[in-house]
C-alpha positions as CSV (number, residue, x, y, z in Angstrom):
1,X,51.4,80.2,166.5
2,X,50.2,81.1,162.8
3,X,54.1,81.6,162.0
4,X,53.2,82.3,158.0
5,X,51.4,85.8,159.4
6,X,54.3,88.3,158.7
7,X,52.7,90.6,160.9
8,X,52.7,89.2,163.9
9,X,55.8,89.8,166.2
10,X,57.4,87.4,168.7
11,X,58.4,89.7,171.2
12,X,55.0,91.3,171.8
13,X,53.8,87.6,171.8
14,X,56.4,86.7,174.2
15,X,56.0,90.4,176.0
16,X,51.9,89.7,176.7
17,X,52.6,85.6,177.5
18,X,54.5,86.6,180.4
19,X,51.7,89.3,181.4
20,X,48.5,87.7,180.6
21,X,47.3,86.0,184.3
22,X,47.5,90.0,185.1
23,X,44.7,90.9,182.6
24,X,41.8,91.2,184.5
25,X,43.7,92.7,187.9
26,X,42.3,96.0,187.8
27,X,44.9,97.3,190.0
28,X,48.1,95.3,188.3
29,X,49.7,96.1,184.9
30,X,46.2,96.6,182.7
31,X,44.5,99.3,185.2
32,X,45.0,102.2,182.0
33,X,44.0,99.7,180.1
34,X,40.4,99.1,182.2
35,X,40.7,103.1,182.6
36,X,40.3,103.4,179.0
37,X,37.5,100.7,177.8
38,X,35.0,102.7,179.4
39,X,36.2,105.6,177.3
40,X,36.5,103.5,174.3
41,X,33.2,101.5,174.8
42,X,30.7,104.9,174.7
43,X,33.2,105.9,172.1
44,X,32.2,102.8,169.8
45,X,28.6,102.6,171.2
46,X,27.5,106.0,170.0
47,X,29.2,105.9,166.7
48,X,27.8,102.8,165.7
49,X,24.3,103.9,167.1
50,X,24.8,106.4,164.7
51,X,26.2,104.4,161.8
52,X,23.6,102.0,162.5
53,X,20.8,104.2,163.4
54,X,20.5,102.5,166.9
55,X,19.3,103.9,169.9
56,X,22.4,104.7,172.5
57,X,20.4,104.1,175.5
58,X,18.8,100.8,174.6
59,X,19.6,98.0,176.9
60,X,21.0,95.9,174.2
61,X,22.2,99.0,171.5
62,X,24.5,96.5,169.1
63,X,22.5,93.6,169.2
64,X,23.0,91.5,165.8
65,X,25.7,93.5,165.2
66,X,28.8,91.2,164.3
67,X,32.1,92.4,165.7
68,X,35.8,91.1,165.6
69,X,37.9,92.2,168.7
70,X,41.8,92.0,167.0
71,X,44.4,91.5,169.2
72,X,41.9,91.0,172.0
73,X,44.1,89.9,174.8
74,X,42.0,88.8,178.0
75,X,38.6,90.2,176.6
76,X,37.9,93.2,178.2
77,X,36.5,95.1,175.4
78,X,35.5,92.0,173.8
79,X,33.5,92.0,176.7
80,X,32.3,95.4,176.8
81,X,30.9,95.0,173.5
82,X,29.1,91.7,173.8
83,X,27.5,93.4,177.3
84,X,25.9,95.5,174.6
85,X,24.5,92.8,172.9
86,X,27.2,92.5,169.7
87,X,28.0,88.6,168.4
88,X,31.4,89.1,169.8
89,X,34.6,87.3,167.8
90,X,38.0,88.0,169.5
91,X,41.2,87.0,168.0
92,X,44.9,86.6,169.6
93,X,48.4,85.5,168.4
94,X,48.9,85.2,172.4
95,X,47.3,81.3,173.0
96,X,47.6,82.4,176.8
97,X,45.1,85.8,176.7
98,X,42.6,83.2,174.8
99,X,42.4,80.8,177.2
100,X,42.3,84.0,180.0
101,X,39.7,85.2,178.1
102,X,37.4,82.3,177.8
103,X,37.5,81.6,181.4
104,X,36.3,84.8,182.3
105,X,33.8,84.9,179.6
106,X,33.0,81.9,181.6
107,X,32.4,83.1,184.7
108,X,30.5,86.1,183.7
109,X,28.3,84.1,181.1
110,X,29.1,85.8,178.2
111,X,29.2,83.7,174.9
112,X,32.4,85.6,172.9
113,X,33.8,83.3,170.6
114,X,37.5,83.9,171.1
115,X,40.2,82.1,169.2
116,X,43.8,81.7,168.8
117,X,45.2,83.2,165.9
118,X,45.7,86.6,163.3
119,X,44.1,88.6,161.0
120,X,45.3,87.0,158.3
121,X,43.4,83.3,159.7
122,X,40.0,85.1,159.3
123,X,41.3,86.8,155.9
124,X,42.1,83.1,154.7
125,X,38.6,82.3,156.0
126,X,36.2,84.9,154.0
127,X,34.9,86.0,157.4
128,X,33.9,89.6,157.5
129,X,32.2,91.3,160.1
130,X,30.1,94.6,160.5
131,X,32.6,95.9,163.3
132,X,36.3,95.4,163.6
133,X,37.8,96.7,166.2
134,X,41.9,97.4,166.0
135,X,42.3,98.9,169.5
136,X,45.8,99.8,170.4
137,X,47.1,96.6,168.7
138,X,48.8,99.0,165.5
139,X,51.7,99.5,167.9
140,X,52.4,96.0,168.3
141,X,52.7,94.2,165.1
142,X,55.2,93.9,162.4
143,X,54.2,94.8,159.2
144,X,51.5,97.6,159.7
145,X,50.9,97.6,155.8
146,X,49.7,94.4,155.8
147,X,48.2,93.6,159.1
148,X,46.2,97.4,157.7
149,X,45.1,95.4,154.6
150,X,43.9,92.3,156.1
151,X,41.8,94.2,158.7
152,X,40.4,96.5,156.5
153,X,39.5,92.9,154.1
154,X,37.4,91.9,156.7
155,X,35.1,94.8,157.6
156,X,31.9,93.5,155.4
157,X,30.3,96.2,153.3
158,X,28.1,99.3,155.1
159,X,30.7,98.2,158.3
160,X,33.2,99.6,160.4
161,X,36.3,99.2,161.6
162,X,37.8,101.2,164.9
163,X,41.4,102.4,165.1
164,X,43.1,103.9,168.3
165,X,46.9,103.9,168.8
166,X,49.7,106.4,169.3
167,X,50.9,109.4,167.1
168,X,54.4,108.9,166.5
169,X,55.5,112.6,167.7
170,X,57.7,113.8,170.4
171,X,55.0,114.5,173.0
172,X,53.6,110.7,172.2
173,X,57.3,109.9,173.0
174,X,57.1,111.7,175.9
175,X,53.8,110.9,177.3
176,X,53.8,107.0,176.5
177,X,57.2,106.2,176.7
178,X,59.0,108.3,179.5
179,X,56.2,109.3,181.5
180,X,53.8,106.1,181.3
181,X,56.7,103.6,181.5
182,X,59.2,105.5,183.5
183,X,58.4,108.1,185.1
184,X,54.7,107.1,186.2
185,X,55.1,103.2,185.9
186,X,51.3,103.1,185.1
187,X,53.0,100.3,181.9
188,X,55.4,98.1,182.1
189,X,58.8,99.1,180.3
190,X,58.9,98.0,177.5
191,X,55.4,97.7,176.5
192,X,56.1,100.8,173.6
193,X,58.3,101.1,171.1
194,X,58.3,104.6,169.3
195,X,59.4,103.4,166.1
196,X,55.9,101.4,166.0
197,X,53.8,104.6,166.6
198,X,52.2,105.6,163.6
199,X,50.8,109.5,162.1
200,X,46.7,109.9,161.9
201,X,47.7,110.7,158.2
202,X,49.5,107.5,157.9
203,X,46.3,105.2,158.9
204,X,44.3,107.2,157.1
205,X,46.4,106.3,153.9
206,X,45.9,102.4,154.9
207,X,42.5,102.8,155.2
208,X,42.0,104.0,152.0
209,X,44.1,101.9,150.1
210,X,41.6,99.2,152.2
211,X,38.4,101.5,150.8
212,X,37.4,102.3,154.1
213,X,36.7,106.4,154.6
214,X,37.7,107.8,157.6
215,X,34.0,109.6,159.6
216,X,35.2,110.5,162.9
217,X,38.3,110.9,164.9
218,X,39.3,112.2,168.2
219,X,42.1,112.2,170.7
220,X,42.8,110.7,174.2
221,X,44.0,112.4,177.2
222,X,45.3,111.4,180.7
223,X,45.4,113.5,183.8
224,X,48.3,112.1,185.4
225,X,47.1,113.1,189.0
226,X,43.8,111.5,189.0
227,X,44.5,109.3,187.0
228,X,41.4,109.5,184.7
229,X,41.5,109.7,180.9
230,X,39.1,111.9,178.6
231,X,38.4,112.5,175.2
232,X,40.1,115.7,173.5
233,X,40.6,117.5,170.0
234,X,44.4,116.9,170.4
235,X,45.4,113.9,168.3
236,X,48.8,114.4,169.1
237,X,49.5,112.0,171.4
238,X,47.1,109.0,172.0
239,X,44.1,109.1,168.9
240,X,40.8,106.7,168.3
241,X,39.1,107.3,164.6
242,X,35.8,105.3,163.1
243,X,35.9,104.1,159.1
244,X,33.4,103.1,157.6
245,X,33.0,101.2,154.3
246,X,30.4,102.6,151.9
């Protein structure tokens, strides 16, 4: 592991090792997780159609496009996004979700170039990319400021870089801790910690200092009965948001 990254945090690694053969089990651990790509993945397609100026309901909408999946873990939006024709990158301090990952790429003969390591490895490299995508890996890491930094270094210029994590308020409390971990069991305990959670304003403030500008944000729901998840004005609990770098 790339030890010398002061962002990355042994007990998720050691948290996601132990889960990672369950990644592509859509009814084990990850089934929100599946729930929510398809929300996420029209989410990112139509933004970037528009950024872009790409046509939404082309076969291939983000073909050419370069995009860097952070904290990628078995590759299901990494996926996702090279199903739409991006040149798909994916990145993970977790050497067991890259070697998930490429197996199933694999199998589905999809050419994602995943590898093991951080942010800060592509930082050190120079690599930037039109799309980064920081989904639901904020909560996770040590050192927001600077894992913030290093993925806002390598959105390349006219790109953009997706955020979606959890507010850190009393409902996100609430609704991903006690209710999605406890109460529900749809995650394993453990999985948040609501110290990690972090304010819209508060991203928005790392973004900046990145000189990335925030152009779209929205919140995530859940219906806990069926079980489905939607898209809502509410940022309170779960939130996605677009930047984009002039």
């Amino acid at each position: 592991m790339p030890m010398h990254d002061t962002t990355v945090s042994q007990r998720e690694v050691d948290f996601y090792t132990r889960l990672a053969e369950s990644w592509w089990d859509r009814d084990g651990p990850f089934w929100p997780l599946h729930k929510l790509n398809e929300l996420r993945t029209q989410y990112i397609r139509d933004r970037l159609c528009a950024h872009f100026d790409r046509d939404p309901d082309a076969a291939t909408p983000l073909h050419g496009l370069t995009v860097l999946d952070v904290g990628c873990g078995g590759g299901i939006l990494s996926e996702a996004m090279a199903a739409l024709g991006a040149e798909v990158t994916g990145i993970d301090v977790v050497e067991k979700n890259i070697r998930v990952a490429r197996l199933h790429a694999e199998r589905n003969g999809l050419a994602i170039d995943y590898r093991y390591g951080s942010i800060a490895d592509v930082v050190a490299d120079r690599r930037r990319y039109d799309v980064v995508l920081n989904m639901e890996v904020v909560e996770h890491v040590d050192d927001v400021p600077v894992f913030m930094r290093d993925c806002c270094k390598a959105v390349a210029d006219g790109g953009a870089m997706f955020v979606a994590t959890i507010n850190r308020t009393l409902k996100g409390w609430l609704f991903a801790i006690v209710g999605a971990e406890y109460l529900l069991r749809w995650l394993p305990r453990g999985t948040h910690q609501w110290s990690k959670f972090r304010k819209p304003g508060e991203i928005r403030d790392y973004l900046a200092a990145g000189g990335l500008r925030v152009a779209a944000v929205c919140g995530v729901a859940a219906n806990p009965v069926t079980r489905t998840l939607h898209r809502t004005d509410s940022t309170s609990v779960n939130f996605m948001l677009m930047a984009v770098r002039p």
